[in-house]
N, C-alpha and C positions, 0 to 999 in steps of 0.2 A: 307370294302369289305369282304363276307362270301364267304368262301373257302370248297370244301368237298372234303374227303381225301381217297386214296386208289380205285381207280375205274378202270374197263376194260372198253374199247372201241373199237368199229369196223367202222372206219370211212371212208365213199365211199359215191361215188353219189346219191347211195340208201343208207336210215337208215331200213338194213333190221333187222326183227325182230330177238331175241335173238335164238330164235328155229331153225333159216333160217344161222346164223353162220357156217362155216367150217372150217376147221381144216389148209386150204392152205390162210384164211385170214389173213392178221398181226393183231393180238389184241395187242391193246399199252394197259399197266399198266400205269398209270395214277396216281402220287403220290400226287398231291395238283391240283383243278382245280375252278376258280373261280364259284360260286355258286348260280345263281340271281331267285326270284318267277315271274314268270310273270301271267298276265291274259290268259283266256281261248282264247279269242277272237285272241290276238298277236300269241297266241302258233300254232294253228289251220293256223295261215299266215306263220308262217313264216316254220309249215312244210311242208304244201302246194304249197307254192312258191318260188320260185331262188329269191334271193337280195342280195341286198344292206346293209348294219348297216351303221351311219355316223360317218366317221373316229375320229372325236373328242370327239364322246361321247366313243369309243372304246379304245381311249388312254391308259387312265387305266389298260385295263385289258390285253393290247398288252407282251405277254411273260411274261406272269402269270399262263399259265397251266406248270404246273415242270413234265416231264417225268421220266427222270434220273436225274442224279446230276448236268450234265454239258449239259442238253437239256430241251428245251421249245417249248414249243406251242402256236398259237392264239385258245384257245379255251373256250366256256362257257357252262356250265352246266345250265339247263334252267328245272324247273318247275312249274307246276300249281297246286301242292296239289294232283294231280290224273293222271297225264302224267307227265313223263321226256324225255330232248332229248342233247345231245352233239350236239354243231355246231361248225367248223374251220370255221374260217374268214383267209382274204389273207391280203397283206397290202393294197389292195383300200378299205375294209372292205365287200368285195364280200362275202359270204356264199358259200367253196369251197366243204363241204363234212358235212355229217352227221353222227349219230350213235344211235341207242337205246341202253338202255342197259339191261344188266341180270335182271333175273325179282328181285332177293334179293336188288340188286344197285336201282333198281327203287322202291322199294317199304321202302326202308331206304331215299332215297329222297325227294321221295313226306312226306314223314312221318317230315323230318327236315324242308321242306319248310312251313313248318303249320307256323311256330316261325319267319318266314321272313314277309318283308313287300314289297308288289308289285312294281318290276320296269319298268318302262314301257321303252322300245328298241327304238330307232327313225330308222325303216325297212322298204323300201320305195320295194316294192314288185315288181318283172317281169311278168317271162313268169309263168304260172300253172307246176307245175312238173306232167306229166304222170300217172295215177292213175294205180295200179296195181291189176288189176283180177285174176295173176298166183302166187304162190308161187316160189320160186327162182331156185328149180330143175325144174321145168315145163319153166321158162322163158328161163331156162338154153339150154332144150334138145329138146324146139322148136328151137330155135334159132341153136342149131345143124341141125336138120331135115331141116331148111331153108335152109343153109349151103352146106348141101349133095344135096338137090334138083339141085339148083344152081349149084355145078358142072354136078351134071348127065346134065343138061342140056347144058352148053359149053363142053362136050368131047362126049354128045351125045350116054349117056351109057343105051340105051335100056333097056339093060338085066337084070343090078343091078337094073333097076327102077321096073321092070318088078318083081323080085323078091320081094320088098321092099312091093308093091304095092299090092303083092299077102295077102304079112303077115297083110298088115293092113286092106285089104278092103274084103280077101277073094273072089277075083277075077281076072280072067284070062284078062291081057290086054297088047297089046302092040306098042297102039300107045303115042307118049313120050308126044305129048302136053299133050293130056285128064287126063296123069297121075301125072304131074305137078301139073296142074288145079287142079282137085280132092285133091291133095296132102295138096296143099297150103291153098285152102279152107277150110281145117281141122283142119288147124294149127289157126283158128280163133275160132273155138271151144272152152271150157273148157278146158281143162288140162285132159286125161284120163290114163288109166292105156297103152292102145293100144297105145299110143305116147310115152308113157315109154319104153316098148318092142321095138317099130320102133329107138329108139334112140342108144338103149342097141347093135342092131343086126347090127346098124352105124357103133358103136366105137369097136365092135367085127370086123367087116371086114378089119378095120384097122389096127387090132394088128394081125389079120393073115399075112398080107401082110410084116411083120416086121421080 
């Protein structure tokens, strides 16, 4: 078994990219993790899709990632020479979280997996994972602006929508469905700077109120 040593991780539902990290994430330090090459074609599957690993070919490597001295993990270190990726496995061998990592950690990876020889996974694939159009602030402060909509609409708060509605569309309106609608419809958009601002003017009205 090849092991690589010394590594950070940010492991969640999403393997967001190293640039997309923040500072309220937990990065685990990662002191020994097992180390396998795989092909292009597995890699592409298995970051693509929710599964399976089968428990007996996983035996091995069960509490083989070393955290600290007296903690462990199910984890493997996976690359193809040109991509890396950290996966957790659970005990059915479920694929519970991911991670990319720092660009230095991946590019000492793919560089060590040259000298490895391909193993192929037995990953019997689900559902597609969600394909991401927005970067992780834009996913973050739509999902605010959804949020805020959603209540103006159950307490039936005109005024604030009325205001909100003025700053992003530069228009006088004040009937509350049209400005939901209009609202929501937006949020399907690209990601703009004007969704930044509507988000920013959100989380502003809530630290007044404090």
């Amino acid at each position: 078994m090849h092991y690589y040593y010394d590594l950070l991780v940010n492991l969640d539902e999403v393997a967001w990219e190293f640039y997309e990290w923040e500072k309220k994430d937990v990065i685990l330090p990662i002191k020994k993790i097992p180390f396998l090459r795989i092909n292009e074609k597995e890699f592409k599957e298995i970051s693509a899709y929710e599964g399976k690993i089968e428990k007996n070919w996983l035996k091995p490597y069960i509490g083989k990632t070393q955290i600290k001295k007296d903690k462990s993990k199910n984890l493997l270190l996976l690359s193809t020479t040109k991509n890396s990726l950290v996966i957790e496995i659970n005990s059915t061998g479920q694929i519970i979280s991911r991670s990319k990592l720092l660009i230095e950690d991946e590019n000492n990876c793919n560089e060590l997996a040259s000298s490895l020889k391909e193993t192929t996974i037995p990953f019997s694939s689900q559902q597609k994972i969600p394909l991401r159009s927005d970067f992780r602030q834009a996913i973050k402060e739509k999902n605010l602006i959804k949020i805020e909509l959603k209540t103006l609409k159950e307490t039936k708060n005109t005024t604030k929508c009325s205001y909100l509605y003025y700053e992003w569309f530069n228009i006088l309106e004040d009937d509350l469905s049209t400005m939901l609608e209009n609202c929501l419809e937006e949020l399907k958009k690209p990601y703009t700077l004007k969704i930044h601002k509507i988000a920013s003017l959100i989380r502003l009205s809530y630290k007044e109120c404090l």
